[in-house]
C-alpha positions as a Markdown table, in Angstrom:
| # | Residue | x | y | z |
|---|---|---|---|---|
| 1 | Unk | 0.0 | 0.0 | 0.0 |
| 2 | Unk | 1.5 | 3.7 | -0.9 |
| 3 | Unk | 1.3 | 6.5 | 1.3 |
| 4 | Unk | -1.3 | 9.1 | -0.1 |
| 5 | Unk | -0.7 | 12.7 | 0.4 |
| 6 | Unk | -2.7 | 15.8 | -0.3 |
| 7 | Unk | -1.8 | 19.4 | -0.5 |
| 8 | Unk | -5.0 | 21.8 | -0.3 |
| 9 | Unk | -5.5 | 25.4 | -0.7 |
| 10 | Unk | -9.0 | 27.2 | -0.9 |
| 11 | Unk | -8.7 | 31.2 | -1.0 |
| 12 | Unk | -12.5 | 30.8 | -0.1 |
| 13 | Unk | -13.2 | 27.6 | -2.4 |
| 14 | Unk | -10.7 | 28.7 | -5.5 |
| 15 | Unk | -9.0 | 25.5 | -4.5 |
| 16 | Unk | -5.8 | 24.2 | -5.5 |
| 17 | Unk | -5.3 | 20.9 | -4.9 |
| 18 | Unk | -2.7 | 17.9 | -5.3 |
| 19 | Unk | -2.9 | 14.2 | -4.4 |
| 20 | Unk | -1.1 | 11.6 | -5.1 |
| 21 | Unk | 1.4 | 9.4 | -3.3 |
| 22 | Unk | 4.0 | 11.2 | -0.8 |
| 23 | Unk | 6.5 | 11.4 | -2.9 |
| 24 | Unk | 4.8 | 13.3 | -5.6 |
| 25 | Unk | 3.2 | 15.7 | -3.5 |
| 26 | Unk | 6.6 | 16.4 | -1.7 |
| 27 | Unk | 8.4 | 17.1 | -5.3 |
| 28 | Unk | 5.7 | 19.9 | -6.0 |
| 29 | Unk | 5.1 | 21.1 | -2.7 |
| 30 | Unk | 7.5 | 23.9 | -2.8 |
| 31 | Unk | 6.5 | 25.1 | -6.1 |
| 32 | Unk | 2.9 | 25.6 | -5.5 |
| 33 | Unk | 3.4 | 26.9 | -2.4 |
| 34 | Unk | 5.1 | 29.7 | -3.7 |
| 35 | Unk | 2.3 | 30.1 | -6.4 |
| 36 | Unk | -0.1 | 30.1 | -3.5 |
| 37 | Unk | 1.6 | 32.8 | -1.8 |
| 38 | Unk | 1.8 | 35.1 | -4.4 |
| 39 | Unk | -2.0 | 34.2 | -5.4 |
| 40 | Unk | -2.9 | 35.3 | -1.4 |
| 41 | Unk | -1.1 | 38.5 | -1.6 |
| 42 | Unk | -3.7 | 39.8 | -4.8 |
| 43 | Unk | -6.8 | 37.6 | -3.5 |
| 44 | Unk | -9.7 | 39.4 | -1.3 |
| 45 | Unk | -11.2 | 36.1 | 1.0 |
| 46 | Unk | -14.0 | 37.3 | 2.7 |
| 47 | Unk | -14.5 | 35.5 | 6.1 |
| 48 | Unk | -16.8 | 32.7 | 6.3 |
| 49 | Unk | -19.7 | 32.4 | 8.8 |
| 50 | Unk | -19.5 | 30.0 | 11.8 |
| 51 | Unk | -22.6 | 28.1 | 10.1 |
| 52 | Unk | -20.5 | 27.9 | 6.9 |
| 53 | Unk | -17.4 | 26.3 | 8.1 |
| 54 | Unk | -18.3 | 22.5 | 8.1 |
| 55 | Unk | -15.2 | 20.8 | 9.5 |
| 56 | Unk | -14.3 | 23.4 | 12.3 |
| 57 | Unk | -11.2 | 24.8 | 10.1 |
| 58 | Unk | -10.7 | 28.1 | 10.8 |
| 59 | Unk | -11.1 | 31.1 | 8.3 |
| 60 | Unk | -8.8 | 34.1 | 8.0 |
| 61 | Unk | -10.0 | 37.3 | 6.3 |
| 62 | Unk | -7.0 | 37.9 | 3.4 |
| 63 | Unk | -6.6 | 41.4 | 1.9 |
| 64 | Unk | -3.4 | 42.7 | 0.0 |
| 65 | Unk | -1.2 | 44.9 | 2.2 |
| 66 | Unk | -3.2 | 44.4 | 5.7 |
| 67 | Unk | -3.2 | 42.6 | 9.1 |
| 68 | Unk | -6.2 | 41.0 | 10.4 |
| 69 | Unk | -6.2 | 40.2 | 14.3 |
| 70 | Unk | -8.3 | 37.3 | 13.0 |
| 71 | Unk | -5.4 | 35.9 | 10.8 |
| 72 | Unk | -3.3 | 33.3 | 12.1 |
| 73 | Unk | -0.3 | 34.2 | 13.4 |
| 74 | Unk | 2.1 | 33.1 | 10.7 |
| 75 | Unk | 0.2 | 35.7 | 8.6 |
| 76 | Unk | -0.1 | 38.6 | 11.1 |
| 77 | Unk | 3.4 | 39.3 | 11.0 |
| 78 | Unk | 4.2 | 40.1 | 7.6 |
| 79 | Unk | 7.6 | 41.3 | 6.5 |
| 80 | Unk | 7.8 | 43.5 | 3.9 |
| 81 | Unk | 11.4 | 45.7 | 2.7 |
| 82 | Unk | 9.6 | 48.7 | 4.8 |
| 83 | Unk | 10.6 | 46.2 | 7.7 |
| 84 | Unk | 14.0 | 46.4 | 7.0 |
| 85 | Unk | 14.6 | 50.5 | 6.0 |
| 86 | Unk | 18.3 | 50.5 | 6.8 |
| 87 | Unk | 18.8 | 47.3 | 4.3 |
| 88 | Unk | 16.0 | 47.9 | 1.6 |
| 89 | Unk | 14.7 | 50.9 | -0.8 |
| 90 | Unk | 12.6 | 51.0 | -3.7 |
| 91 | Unk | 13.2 | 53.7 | -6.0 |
| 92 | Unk | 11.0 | 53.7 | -9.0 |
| 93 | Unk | 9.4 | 50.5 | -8.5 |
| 94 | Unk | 13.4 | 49.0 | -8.4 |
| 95 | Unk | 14.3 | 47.0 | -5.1 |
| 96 | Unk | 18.0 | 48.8 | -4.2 |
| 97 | Unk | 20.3 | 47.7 | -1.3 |
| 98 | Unk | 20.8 | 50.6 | 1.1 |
| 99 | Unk | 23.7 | 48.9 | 3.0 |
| 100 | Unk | 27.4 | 47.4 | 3.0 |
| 101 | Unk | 27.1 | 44.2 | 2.0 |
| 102 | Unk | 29.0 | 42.3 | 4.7 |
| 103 | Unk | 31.7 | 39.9 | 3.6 |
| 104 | Unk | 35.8 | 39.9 | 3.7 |
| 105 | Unk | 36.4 | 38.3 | 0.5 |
| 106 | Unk | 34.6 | 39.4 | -2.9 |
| 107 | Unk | 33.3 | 36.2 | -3.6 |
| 108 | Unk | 31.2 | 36.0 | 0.2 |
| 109 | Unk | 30.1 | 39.7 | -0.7 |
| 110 | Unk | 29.1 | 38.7 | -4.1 |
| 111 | Unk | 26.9 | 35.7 | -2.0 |
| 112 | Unk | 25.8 | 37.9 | 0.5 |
| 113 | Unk | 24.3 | 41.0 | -1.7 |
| 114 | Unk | 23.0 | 37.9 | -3.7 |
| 115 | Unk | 20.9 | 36.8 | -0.6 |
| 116 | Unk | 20.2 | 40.0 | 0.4 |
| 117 | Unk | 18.9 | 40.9 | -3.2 |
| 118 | Unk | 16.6 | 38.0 | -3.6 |
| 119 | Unk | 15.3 | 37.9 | -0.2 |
| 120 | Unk | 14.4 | 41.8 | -0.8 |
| 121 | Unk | 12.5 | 40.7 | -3.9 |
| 122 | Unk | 10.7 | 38.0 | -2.6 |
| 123 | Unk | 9.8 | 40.2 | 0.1 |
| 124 | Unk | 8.1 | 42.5 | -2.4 |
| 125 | Unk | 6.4 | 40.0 | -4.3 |
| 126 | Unk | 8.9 | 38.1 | -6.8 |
| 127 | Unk | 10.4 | 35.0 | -5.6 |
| 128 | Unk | 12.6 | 34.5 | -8.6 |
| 129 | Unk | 15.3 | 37.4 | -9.8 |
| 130 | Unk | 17.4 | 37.5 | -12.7 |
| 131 | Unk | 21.1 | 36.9 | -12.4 |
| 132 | Unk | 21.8 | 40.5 | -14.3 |
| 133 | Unk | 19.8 | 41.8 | -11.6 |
| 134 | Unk | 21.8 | 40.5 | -8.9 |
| 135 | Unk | 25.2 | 41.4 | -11.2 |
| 136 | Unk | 24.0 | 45.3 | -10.9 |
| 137 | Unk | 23.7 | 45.3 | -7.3 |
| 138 | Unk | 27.6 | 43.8 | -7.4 |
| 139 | Unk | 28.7 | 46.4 | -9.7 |
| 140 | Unk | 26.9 | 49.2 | -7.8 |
| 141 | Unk | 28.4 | 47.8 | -4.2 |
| 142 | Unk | 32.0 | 47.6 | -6.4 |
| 143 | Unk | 31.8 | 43.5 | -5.0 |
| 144 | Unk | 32.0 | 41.6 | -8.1 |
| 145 | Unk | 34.6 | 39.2 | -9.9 |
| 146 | Unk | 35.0 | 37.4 | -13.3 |
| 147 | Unk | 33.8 | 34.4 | -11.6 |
| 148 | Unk | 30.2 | 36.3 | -11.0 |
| 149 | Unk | 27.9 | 32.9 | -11.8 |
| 150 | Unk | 30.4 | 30.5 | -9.5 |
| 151 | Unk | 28.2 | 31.9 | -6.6 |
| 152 | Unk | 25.3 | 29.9 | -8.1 |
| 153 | Unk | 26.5 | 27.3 | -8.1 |
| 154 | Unk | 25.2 | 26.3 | -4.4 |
| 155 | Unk | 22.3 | 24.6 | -4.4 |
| 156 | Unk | 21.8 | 24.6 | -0.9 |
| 157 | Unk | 20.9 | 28.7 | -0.6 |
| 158 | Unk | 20.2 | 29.1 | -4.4 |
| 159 | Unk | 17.9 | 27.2 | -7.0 |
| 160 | Unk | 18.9 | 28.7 | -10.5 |
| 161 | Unk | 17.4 | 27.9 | -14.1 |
| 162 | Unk | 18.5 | 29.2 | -17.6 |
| 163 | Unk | 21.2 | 28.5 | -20.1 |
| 164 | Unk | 24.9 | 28.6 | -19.5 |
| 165 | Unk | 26.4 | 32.1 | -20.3 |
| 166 | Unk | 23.0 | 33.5 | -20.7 |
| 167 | Unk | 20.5 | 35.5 | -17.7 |
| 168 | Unk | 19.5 | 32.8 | -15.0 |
| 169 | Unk | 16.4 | 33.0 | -13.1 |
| 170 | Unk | 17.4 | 32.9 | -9.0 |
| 171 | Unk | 15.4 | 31.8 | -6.2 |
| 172 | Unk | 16.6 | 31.4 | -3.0 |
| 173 | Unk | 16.1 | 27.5 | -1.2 |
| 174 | Unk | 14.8 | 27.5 | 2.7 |
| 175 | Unk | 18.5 | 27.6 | 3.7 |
| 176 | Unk | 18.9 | 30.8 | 1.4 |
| 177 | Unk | 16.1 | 32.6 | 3.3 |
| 178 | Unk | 17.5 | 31.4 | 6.4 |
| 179 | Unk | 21.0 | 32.9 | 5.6 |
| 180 | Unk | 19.4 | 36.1 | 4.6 |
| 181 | Unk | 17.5 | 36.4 | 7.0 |
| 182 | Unk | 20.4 | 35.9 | 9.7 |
| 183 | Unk | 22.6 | 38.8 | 7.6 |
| 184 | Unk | 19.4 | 40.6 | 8.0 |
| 185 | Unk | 19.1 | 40.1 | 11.5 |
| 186 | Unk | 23.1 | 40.7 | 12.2 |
């Protein structure tokens, strides 16, 4: 007998919906978790009355850009790059690092405005970044080498798709937010 998994969103019965066996839900798990994120952030869920909710799940009111008290917690506290002014600017509708990227070495400083970068994006919305992005923050923080792509190489903080030579799409893995997180927090 297989194990059976299932992966279930509603944004007040939109539903999304996997199931299959463990394995298969597991291997698209992170990728439509993202896609759910995104989809909350732009989705209006109006609450649900008590006499509505058949199985006793609780219902969080959803709006774009606002805390609910009746959200659960992992929602309430949002981050967004205003949470971070001394790291994070937007100036016309461009995320822009505001700080000195920490690092002694090039290559580490390369990694960390790399992190910093696509945790700032993801922060305002876009979980993946392009690698030319992530070279102009280098080149405007003067912490960049020939071996610019080498730092993408890590698969444990960065996910990365696109041709050799040519503008990769970057996404940082749970370890990656973790790591940026910690730089943020430092």
């Amino acid at each position: 007998m297989t194990d059976r998994a299932k992966f279930r969103y509603s944004a007040h019965d939109g539903v999304l919906e996997i199931e299959g066996t463990e394995a298969f839900v597991s291997k698209h798990f992170e990728g439509l978790t993202d896609i759910v994120r995104i989809m909350a952030r732009h989705t209006i869920v109006e609450q649900k009355s008590d006499a509505a909710v058949g199985d006793n799940i609780p219902t969080a009111s959803v709006t774009p850009n606002s805390e609910s008290n009746d959200q659960p917690a992992a929602l309430s506290t949002k981050e967004t790059i205003e949470s971070y002014p001394e790291v994070y600017s937007e100036i016309n509708g461009k995320l822009k690092l505001t700080v000195d990227i920490p690092g002694d070495a090039t290559r580490t400083k390369q990694t960390n405005a790399a992190l910093l970068y696509c945790y700032g994006a993801a922060l305002m919305g876009d979980e993946q970044v392009t690698s030319k992005d992530i070279r102009e923050v280098c080149e405007e923080h003067g912490c960049i080498d020939t071996n610019f792509a080498k730092i993408f190489e890590d698969k444990t903080i960065f996910l990365s798709d696109g041709v050799k030579g040519g503008t990769k799409h970057i996404k940082l893995t749970f370890q990656g937010k973790k790591k940026a997180k910690e730089l943020l927090d430092a």
